[in-house]
N, C-alpha and C positions, 0 to 999 in steps of 0.2 A: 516065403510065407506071405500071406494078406493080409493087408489091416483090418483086424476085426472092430467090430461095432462095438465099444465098453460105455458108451454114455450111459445105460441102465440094465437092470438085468429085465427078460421078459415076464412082463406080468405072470400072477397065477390061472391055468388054463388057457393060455395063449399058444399057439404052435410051435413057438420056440424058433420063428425065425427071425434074423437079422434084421433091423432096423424098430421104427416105434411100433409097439403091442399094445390093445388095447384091452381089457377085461370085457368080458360081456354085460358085466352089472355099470360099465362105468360108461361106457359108449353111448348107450342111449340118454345118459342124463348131461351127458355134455362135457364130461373130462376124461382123461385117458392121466397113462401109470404115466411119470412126469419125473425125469430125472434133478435130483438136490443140484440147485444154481441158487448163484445169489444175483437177488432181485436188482435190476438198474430203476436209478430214479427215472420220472416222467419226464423230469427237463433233458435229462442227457438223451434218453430214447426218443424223444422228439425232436433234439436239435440233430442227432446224426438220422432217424427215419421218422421222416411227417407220416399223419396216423390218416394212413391212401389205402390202410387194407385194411380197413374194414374195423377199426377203433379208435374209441373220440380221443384227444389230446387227455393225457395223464394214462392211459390205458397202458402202456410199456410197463410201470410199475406192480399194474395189477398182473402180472401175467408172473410172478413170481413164485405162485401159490402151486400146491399139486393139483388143484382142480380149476384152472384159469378159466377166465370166460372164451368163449367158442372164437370172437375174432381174432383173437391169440395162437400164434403156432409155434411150436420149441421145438429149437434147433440142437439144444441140448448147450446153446453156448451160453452166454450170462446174457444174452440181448435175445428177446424174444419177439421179434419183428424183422421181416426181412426187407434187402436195400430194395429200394425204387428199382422198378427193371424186369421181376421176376415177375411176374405176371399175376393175375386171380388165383390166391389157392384159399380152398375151403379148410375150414377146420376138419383136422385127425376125426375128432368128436362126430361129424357127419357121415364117416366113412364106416365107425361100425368095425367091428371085430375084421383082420386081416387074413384069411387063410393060407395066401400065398403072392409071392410079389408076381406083379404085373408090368410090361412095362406101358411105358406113358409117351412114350415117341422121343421125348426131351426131355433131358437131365433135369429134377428139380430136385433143389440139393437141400429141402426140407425131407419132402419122402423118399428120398434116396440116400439119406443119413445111412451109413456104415453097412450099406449094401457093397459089393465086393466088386470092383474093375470086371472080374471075370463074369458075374455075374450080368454086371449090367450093357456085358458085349451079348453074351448072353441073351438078354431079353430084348437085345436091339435098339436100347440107350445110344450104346458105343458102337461106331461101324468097325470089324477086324482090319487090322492095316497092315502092311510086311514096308519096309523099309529097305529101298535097293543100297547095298553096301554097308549095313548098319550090324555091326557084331557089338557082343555082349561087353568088349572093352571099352566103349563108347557112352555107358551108362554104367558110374563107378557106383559099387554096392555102398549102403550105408554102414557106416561104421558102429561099434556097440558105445553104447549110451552117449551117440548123439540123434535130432531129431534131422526127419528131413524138408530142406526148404522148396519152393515151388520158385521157378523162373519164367517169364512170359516175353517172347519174343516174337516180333513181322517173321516171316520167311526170306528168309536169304538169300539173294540173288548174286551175290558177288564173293567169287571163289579166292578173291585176294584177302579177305576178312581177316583180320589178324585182335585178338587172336580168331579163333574158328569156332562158329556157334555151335552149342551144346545140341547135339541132338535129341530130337522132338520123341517125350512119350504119346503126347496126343498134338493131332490137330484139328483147329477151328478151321473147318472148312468156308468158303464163301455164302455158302446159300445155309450157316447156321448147322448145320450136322457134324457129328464129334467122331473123328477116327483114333480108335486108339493102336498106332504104331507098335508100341510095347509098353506092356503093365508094369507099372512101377512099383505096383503090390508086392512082384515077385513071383517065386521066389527068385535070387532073393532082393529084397525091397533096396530100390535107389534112392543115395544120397539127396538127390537133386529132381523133383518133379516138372519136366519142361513141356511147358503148353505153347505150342506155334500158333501164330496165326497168320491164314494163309492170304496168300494175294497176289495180282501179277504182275509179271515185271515193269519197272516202273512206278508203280505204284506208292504214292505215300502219303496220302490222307487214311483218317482210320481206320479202323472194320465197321462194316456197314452194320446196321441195327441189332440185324438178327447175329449178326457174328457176336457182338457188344453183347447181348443178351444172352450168348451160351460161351461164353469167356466167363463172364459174371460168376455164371455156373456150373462151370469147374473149376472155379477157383473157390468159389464157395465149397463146394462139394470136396477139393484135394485140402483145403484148409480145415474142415470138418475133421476129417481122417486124423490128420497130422495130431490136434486138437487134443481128440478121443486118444489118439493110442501114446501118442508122445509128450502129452502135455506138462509133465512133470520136468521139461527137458526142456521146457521152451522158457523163454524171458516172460518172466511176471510182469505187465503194465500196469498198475493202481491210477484207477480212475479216481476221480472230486470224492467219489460217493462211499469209496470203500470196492467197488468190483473190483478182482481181479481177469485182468486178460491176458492169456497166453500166447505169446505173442511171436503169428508165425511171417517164416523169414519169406517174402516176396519180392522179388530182384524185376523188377520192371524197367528194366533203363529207358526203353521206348514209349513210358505213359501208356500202357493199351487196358491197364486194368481200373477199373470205375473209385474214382477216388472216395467214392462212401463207402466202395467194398474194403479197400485197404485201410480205413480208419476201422471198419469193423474187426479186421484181424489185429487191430494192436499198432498200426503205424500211422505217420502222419497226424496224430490227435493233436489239435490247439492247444494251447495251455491251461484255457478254460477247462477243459476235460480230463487234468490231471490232477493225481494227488499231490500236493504241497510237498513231502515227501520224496516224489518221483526224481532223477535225473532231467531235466529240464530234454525236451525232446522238440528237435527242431521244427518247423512246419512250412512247409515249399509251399511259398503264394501261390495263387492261381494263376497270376500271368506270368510267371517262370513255368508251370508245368504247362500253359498252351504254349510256348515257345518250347519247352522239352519236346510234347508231342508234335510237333513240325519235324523240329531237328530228328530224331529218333525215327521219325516216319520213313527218311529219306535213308538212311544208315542201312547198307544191305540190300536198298532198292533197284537201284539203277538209273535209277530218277533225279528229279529236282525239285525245289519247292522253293519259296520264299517265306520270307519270315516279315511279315507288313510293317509298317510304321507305325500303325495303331498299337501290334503286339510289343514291339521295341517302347513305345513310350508307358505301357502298362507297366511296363519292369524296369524302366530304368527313369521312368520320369522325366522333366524337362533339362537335367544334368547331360550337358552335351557328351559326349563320346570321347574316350583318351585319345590322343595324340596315335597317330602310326606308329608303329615300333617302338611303342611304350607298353612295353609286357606286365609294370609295375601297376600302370592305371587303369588296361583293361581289368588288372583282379580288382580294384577298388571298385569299377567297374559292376565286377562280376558279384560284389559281396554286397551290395547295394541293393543290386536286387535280390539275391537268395535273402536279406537279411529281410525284406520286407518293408523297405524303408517308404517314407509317405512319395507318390510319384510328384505331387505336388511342392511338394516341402521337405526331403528328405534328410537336410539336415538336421531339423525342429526332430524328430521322429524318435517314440520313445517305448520301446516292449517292456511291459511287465511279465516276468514267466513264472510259472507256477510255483514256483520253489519262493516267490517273493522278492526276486534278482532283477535288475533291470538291464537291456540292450538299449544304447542309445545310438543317438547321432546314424548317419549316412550309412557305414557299413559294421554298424552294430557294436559301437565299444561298451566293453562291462571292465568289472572290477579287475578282474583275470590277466584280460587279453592288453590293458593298460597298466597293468601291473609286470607285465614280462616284458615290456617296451623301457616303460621306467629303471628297472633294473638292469639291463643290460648296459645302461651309461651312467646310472652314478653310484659315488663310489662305494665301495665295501661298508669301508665302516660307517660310514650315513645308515647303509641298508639293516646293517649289523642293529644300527640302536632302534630301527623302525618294529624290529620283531619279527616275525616266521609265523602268520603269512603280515608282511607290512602293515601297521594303520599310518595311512600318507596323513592322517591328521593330523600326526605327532610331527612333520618334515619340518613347518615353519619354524615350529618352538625348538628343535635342533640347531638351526641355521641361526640361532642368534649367538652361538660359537664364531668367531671372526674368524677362526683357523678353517672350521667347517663349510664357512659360508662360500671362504674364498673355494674350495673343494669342490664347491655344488657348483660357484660358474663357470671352475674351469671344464666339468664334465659337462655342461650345459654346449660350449664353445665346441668343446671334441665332438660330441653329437650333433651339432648344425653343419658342421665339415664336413663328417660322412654321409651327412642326407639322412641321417634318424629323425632330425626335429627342425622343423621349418624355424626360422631366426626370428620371426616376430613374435612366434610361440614362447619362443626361448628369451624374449624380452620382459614377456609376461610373468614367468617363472618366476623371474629375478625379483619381481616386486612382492614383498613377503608378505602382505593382507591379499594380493591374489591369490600366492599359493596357498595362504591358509585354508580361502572358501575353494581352493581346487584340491586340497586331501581332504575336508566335509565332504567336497560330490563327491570323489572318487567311493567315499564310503561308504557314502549313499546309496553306491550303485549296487553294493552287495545286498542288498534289502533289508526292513526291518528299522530304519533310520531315517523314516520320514519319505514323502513321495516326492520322486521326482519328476519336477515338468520340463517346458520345453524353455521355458526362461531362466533355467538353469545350464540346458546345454547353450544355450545361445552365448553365456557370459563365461563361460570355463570349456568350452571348444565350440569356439567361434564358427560360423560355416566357411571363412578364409583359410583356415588354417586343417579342417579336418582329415582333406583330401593327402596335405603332406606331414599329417601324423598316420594315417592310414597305410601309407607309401613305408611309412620306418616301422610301424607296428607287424607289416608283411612281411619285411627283413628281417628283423626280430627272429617271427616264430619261423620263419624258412629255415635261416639260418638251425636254430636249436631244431629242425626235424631233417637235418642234410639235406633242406632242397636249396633247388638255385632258382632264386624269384625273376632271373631272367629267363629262366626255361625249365619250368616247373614238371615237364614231362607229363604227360595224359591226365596222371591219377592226383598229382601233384592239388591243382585247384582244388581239387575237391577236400583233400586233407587240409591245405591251408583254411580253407572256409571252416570247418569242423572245428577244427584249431580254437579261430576268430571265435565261434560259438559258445565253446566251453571255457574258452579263458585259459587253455595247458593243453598242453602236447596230447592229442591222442593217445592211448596205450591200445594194445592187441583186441584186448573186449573192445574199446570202442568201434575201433573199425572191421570188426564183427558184428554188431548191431543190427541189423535190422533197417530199423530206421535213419541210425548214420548210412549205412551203405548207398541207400535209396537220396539222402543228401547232399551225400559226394556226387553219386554220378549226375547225379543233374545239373550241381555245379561246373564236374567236367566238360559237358553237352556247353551250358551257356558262357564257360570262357572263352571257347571255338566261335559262339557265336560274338562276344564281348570285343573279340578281337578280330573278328570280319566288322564291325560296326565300326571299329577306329576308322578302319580304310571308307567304307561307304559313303558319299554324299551325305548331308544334311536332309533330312527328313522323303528316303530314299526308305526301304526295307533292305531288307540282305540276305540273299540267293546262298541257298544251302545246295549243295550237291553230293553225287555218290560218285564225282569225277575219278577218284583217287583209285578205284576198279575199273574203270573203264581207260584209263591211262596204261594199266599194268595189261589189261588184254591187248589193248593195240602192240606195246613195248613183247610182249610173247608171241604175237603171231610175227611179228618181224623178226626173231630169231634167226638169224646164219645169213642175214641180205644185208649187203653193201648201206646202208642207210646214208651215208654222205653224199652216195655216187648222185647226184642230179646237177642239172644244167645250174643250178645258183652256184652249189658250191665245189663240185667237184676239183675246179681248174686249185683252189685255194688247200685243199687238203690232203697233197701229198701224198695223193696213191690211198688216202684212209688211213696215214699215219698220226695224222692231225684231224680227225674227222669225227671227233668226240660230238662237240657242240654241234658241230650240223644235224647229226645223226641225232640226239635229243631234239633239235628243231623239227627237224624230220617226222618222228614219229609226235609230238605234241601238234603241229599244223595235219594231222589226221584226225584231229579230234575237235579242229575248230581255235586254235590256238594259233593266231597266225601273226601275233606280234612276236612269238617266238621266231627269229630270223636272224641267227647270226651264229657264223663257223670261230666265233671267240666265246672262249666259257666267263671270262667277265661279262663282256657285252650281254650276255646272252640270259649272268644272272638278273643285271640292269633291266633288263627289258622284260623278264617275269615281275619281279618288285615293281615296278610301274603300274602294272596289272593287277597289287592286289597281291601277288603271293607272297605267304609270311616268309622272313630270313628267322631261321633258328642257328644257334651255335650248335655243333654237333654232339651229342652225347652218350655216347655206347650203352650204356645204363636206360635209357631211355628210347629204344629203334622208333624213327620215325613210321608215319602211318604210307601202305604202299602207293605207289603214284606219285610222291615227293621225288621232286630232280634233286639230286645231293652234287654241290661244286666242291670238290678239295684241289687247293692250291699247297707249292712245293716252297712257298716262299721265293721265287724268281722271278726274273722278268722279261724272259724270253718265251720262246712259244715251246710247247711240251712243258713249262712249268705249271699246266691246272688242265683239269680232266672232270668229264661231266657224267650223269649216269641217270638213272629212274631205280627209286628203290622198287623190289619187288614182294612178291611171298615169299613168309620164312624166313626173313634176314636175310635175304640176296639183293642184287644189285644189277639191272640193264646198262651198259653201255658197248663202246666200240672200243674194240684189240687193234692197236696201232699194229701190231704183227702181221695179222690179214686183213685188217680191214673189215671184218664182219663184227656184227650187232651179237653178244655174246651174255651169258647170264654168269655170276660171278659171287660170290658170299660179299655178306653187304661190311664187313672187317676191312677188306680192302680200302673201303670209303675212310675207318676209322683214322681221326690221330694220330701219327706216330706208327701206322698201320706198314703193311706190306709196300705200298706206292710213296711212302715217304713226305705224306700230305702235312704241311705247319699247321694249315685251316680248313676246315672242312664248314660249310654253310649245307645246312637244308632248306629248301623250298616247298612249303605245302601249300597247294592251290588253294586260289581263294571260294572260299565256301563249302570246303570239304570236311566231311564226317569225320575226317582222320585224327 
């Protein structure tokens, strides 16, 4: 089936085609038939589109009416002005009664409102594309009464991709022309609308203007569609003013689509732009998505890029960088900057959200996410008498029980032991006119109870101590979502941050959302980066790569060759019985890696981690990204007790067969724990700066 056009029905006397109709009594006087929206205020239509087409400031409001004035043009959405980008269009009203569509050379996805894929291949919109190796199983139908979302991705240059990018309905070509591969219209109509944008290899700065400008364009355009036909299906957003917007799902991992377009469909909106009412919805700084758009550039490329010092201090401010192989700090790290904290001042830093709730401090404490920290170490019946959900105001006036009090310090003591609560913190605690005005704030932060500033955080979380309340508050919610805050797995950051946000555990809606989704992965993206910055120099940037495919092609064309056998290490490895490590040295010094140099798989891990590459603990639940050398040791300490490898695609695993000696591929289980080879430890290696 296609998505038909439902924004209105056609005028009386109009041809009865697809898209805006206009009467002929109505045309000449300057309004056309104008589908029921509700009007947005002036302020919001001018803070998301400045009035550059062609109406003075407050104009967006007047465009509510069914006979708007001429520099007004309806999209049929609640927002009657289109984003910065699209170019001069005239008023419908100039155009005059429609007989039949035309094309226009370029998607313009006002007058090509609920015009049909097929059609607008058709009139030469769209170029026809075929797809070499692309069947119908590759593009899963939508299901009944869900809607569908759009995905925008670089083109992909690297066949290790794990997992393996959705294949492309349309693609943005370079020079701005739009091939449509296969119609997502149908029949019958895909779940998932995926726009490519093309580029060559190497490649990883953005699409150039004109590519920007017809991305815009179909996305404006598959977002229209979606809108019209499914919008009963989609999440309501309540804006300040009363609008509602339906709000469709755009999966951008790599930043490529126009951040005023994606507030127009319903995500990313500030808080400002919300109603009181709404779910508080998070909002990615600016210099986290210029750092997303780096990182995301280079994913799939081939390429490399760097990420300046300028971008690193926009987003993390003057807060030096965590420790090396502190997993714990780069996310404090990481939530610092998603949370938007001041670069300057980051502790003082204080969000008010729409809802009337406040984010404070460095990596964004509210009432929620300090409230699951606190409970998890003291005790029961304390928590018992506080109430469901706690007021911490009532804690002091508890604590003048001596039986209770002693209660609270001895859970104060257990918690400094295990690293939940820094001990100067916990000195504070004890003193009971602190804790009084620290469950006032705490209350505070819920909203509604008075404003809070920055001379409140300063005296009830100190900037000494935030970082190692931050560190327990991570543990906390890991903990209650089964992750491990030392090796949080790809997806892991980004839920923790989510977490951090809303103060409780995600549930299944959340991390369907839309706008979570777009959250998490950016968060993903920047603890990769959070955690190359630990290792980097001081005021140094940090070199992203897409080594982690280029590693696995080297390790595949080497297939069935001796890889030990060379003049260094040969005489040392026992015919290729022993010849693990060399042969990983081997094929990493093909790539430019030439501190890799040793026929010991200790030595050999030593001398990656020197360099920069992360040590993770191994976790089957979690497959490393491909290009990672994975060490598993047997617990011994003779030679054949540890064995080395490069993971690959798929969950396989490069290394050398002590049997013949040849470079052999292998399911990546092998590597595991407890696995097949009998491994106690297994360590992974992920190059430094990789996408993975």
């Amino acid at each position: 089936m296609t998505i038909p056009y439902k924004g209105f029905e056609p005028a009386p006397g109009s041809p009865g085609l697809p898209g805006p109709q206009f009467t002929p009594d109505t045309a000449p006087s300057g309004g056309y038939a104008f589908p029921p929206t509700v009007g947005l205020q002036s302020e919001y239509i001018n803070n998301l589109f400045p009035p550059a087409f062609g109406g003075a400031p407050g104009e967006g409001a007047a465009c509510a009416g069914s006979l708007p004035p001429a520099p007004c043009l309806d999209m049929g959405l609640p927002y009657q002005v289109p984003p910065p980008g699209w170019g001069a269009m005239e008023s419908f009203a100039a155009a005059g009664p429609v007989p039949a569509y035309e094309a226009v050379g370029q998607l313009d996805p006002a007058a090509d409102r609920g015009i049909t894929v097929a059609d607008l291949i058709n009139a030469g919109v769209f170029q026809p594309g075929e797809a070499a190796g692309v069947h119908d199983g590759q593009y899963p139908p939508l299901k009944d009464g869900q809607a569908p979302g759009i995905t925008v991705q670089f083109q992909n240059f690297d066949p290790t991709h794990q997992p393996p990018p959705p294949s492309p309905d349309f693609v943005v070509n370079q020079d701005g022309s739009i091939t449509c591969v296969h119609n997502p219209q149908g029949p019958p109509p895909v779940a998932n609308i995926v726009i490519e944008v093309a580029r060559l290899p190497g490649q990883t700065g953005g699409p150039s203007p004109a590519q920007q400008q017809a991305l815009d364009n179909l996305v404006a355009y598959t977002g229209q569609q979606i809108q019209d036909e499914y919008g009963d299906l989609l999440h309501p957003v309540q804006l300040s003013d009363g609008t509602i917007v339906p709000q469709v799902n755009i999966q951008d991992f790599q930043g490529l689509v126009s951040d005023t377009l994606r507030q127009y469909f319903g995500d990313n909106l500030p808080p400002s732009m919300l109603a009181p009412n709404q779910p508080p919805m998070p909002d990615i700084p600016q210099a986290v998505q210029s750092i997303n758009q780096t990182y995301g550039g280079v994913v799939g490329s081939g390429g490399s890029a760097t990420i300046t010092p300028e971008q690193l201090t926009n987003a993390y401010g003057s807060a030096p960088a965590a420790a090396p192989g502190d997993p714990a700090g780069a996310m404090v790290d990481t939530l610092s900057a998603m949370s938007g904290a001041d670069p300057r001042n980051g502790y003082d830093t204080v969000h008010q959200l729409n809802d009337g709730s406040y984010n404070v401090g460095r990596v964004g404490f509210n009432y929620g996410n300090l409230t699951i920290w606190l409970e998890s170490f003291l005790p029961a019946d304390i928590l018992a008498m506080l109430g469901n959900p706690p007021d911490w105001s009532k804690l002091a006036g508890i604590l003048q029980n001596p039986q209770l009090a002693q209660e609270f310090s001895n859970s104060l003591a257990q918690a400094v032991s295990s690293g939940l609560l820094p001990g100067s913190f916990a000195r504070e605690l004890s003193d009971r006119n602190f804790l009084q005005g620290f469950g006032d704030f705490l209350e505070q932060l819920k909203g509604g109870q008075g404003t809070v500033g920055a001379a409140q955080i300063e005296q009830f979380l100190p900037r000494d101590v935030q970082d190692g309340i931050a560190k327990g508050v991570i543990q906390t919610i890991a903990h209650q979502m089964n992750l491990d805050p030392v090796n949080p797995g790809p997806q892991g950051p980004g839920e923790l941050a989510l977490a951090m946000f809303l103060g409780r555990v995600p549930n299944q809606q959340d991390l369907a959302n839309p706008s979570y989704q777009n959250f998490m992965n950016a968060t993903d993206n920047l603890y990769q980066v959070s955690t190359a910055r630990a290792s980097a120099a001081p005021g140094t940037g940090v070199s992203v790569s897409d080594i982690g495919g280029q590693i696995v092609v080297a390790a595949q064309a080497d297939l069935g060759k001796q890889m030990w056998n060379t003049p260094e290490f040969a005489a040392v490895c026992d015919g290729g019985n022993l010849g693990c490590a060399a042969s990983v040295s081997d094929v990493l010094k093909q790539l430019g890696f030439n501190y890799a140099d040793s026929a010991s798989v200790a030595t050999l891990q030593q001398q990656l981690q020197a360099h920069g590459w992360r040590a993770i603990q191994a976790d089957p639940s979690h497959p490393p990204p491909p290009g990672t050398v994975a060490c598993g040791y047997r617990g011994g300490s003779g030679s054949g007790d540890a064995h080395v490898g490069i993971v690959g695609p798929g969950n396989t695993v490069y290394n050398n067969h002590s049997s013949n000696g040849q470079w052999s591929q292998d399911p990546l289980s092998t590597f595991y724990p407890g696995g097949s080879e009998g491994f106690v430890n297994v360590v992974w290696l992920v190059p430094p700066g990789s996408t993975g």
